[in-house]
Every structure is written in C-alpha cells, then in structure tokens.
N, C-alpha and C positions, 0 to 999 in steps of 0.2 A: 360123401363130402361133408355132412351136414354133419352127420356121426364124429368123421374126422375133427371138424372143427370144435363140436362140445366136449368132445374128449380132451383135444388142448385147451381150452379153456378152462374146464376143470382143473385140471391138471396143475395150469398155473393156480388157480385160487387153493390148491393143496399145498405146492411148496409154497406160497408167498402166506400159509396160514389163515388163510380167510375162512378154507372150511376145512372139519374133520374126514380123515381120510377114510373113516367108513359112513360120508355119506354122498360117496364118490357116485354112487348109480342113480339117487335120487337126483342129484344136482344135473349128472347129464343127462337125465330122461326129460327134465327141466327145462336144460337149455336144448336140447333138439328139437323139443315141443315149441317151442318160443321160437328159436329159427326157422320151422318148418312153419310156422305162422306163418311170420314176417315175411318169409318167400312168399305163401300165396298170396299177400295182399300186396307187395310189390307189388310181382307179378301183373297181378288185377287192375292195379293204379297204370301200368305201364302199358296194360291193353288199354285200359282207356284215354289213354296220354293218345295213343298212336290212333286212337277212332275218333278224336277230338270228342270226346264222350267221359271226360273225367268226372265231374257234376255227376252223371248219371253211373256212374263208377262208385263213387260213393255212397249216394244212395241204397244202392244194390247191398254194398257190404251192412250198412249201419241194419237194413231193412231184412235181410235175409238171417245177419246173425243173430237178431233179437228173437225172431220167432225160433229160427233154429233150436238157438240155445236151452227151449223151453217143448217142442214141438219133437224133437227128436227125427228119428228116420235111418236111414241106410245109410252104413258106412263103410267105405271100400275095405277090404281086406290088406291093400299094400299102400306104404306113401305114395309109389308109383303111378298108381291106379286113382289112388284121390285127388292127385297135383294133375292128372291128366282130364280125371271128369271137372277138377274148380276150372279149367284154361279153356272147357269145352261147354260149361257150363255160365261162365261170363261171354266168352265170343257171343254164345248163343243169343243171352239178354240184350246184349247191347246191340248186336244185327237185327233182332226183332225189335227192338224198339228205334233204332234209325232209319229202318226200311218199312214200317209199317205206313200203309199212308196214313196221311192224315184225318182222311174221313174216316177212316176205322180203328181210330185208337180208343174212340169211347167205347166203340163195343169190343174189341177184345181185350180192352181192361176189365171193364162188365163181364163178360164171359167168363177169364179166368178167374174175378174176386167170386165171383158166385157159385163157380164148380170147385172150387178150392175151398171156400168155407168152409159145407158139411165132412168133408174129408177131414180137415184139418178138427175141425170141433169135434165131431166124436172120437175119432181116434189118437189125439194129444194126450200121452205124449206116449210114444212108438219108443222102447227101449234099445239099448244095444245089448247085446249077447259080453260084451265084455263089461258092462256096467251094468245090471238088471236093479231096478230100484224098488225101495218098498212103499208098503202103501202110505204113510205120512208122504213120501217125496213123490207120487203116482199123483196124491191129490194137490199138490203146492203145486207140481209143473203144468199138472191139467190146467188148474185157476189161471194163470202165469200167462199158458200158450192161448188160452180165450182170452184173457185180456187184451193181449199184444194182438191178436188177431184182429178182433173188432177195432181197434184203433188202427191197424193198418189198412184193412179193408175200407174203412170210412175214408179214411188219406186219400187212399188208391182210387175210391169211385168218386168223392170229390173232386180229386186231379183229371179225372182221365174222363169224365162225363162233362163237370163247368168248366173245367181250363183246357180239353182238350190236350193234353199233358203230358209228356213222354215219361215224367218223372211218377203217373199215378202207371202207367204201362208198368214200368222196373216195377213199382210197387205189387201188381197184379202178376207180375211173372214170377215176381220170387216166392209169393202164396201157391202160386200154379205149380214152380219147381218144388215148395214144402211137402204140395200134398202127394207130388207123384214122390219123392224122397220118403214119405209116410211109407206110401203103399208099397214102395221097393220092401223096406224095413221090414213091413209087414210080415209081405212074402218070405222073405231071408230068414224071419222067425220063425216062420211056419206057423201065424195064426191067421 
C-alpha cells in the first residue's frame, strides 16, 4: 500500500513536470521512506493517545531517535518486521513505565542508565551491513552517540532519582532498548 501510494504520487509529479522522469526511483524510494516514517510515528502517537500516555509518547520518540541516529544497532530485515518490533517496542515502554510502581522507578531507571551506558559508550556506533561507514564518520558518530548519551543519562537519573519521574523511566528504557538494539547489531554482524 505504501509502495502503491509513492508510486502515484510520483507519478503525478512526473506528468504535472515537477520531476524528471529518470529520477522516478529516487523520488519514490523518498517518499516510501518518508511514509513509512510518518506511519510509525502515528502509529506511536496513537498508542499513546489510547494509554493516555502521549507526553511520555513523545518523549520516547524525541529520546530514542537522538541517540539512535548516532548509536546505531540492529535492523530488521523486512518493513514488516520493523513496524511490528516499533508497535512492540513502544507498547513495551509505555506498560513499563505506567505499571512500574512508584517506589521503583528510581531504581529501575538507575538500573537501566547504568547497564546501558558501558554498552552504549564502547560500542557506538554498531553499523549496518547495508550502510558500513568509514573511519572519518566511525569517529563523528562515536563523539555524537557519547554525547547524546551523557546528556540523556543525566536527564534520565535526574528525572527518575529527584522527581521520581516516569518521563526519566522512558528516558532509561530507551538507553536500556539502545544497548540491547547494539548488541542485537552486534551479533547480526558477527563481531
């Protein structure tokens, strides 16, 4: 469906002249990518709409894609497979983080920032086998994903230690999901 639709949409920006008709497969690899976005975060928003957990909905995205984007890790092989672990992997956050009680959110936000760190800092940034990068861009992501890190972490045990804080929990689960997404990576690379 998703396919279907960037193809008509291309399609019109070809007859109406907008784009050249040989750069038909960039444009819709473009907009598939870009719809296939915009579904998962829906999506995301609409679980959280429905767990009255929007706030912390957001969060999650702003917080998981920062490091992501810098951190790398394991990528499913089909959209199939990706749009099912993002639906499995926000349920997940957001039920841990509304069902946690509340005496123990300091310490399993603590928990995860802490066993998540060393993961995360030596092994940033975890390539993908269809993007393998070199070493100028090995050292910009590495700097990149410490950075983000340390400043999430501090968030995360700020929030979730003085405020008691569901929003430093999100914070500490989505370093917790980084490093096990790392170590998936890892593994799938075979180092």
């Amino acid at each position: 469906m998703i396919g279907r639709s960037a193809r008509w949409m291309v399609n019109r920006l070809v007859v109406n002249r907008i784009i050249n008709i040989e750069d038909i497969e960039i444009y819709q690899f473009g907009l598939e990518s870009t719809l296939l976005k915009a579904l998962h975060y829906v999506s995301m928003l609409i679980i959280g709409f429905c767990l009255n957990m929007l706030l912390e909905t957001l969060a999650f995205q702003i917080v998981y894609a920062a490091i992501r984007a810098y951190a790398g890790g394991y990528h499913a092989d089909t959209r199939g497979v990706c749009y099912l672990l993002s639906w499995i992997t926000i349920l997940s956050v957001l039920l841990i983080a509304r069902f946690c009680p509340a005496g123990t959110v300091a310490v399993v936000t603590a928990a995860l920032t802490l066993s998540a760190f060393p993961v995360i800092y030596k092994w940033a940034p975890v390539e993908n086998s269809a993007k393998p990068l070199d070493d100028a861009e090995c050292t910009h992501y590495r700097k990149q994903a410490r950075r983000i890190l340390v400043v999430i972490s501090a968030c995360a045990l700020l929030a979730g230690l003085a405020f008691n804080s569901r929003f430093g929990l999100v914070a500490a689960e989505c370093l917790g999901l980084e490093a096990l997404m790392m170590l998936l990576g890892l593994w799938k690379n075979g180092r």
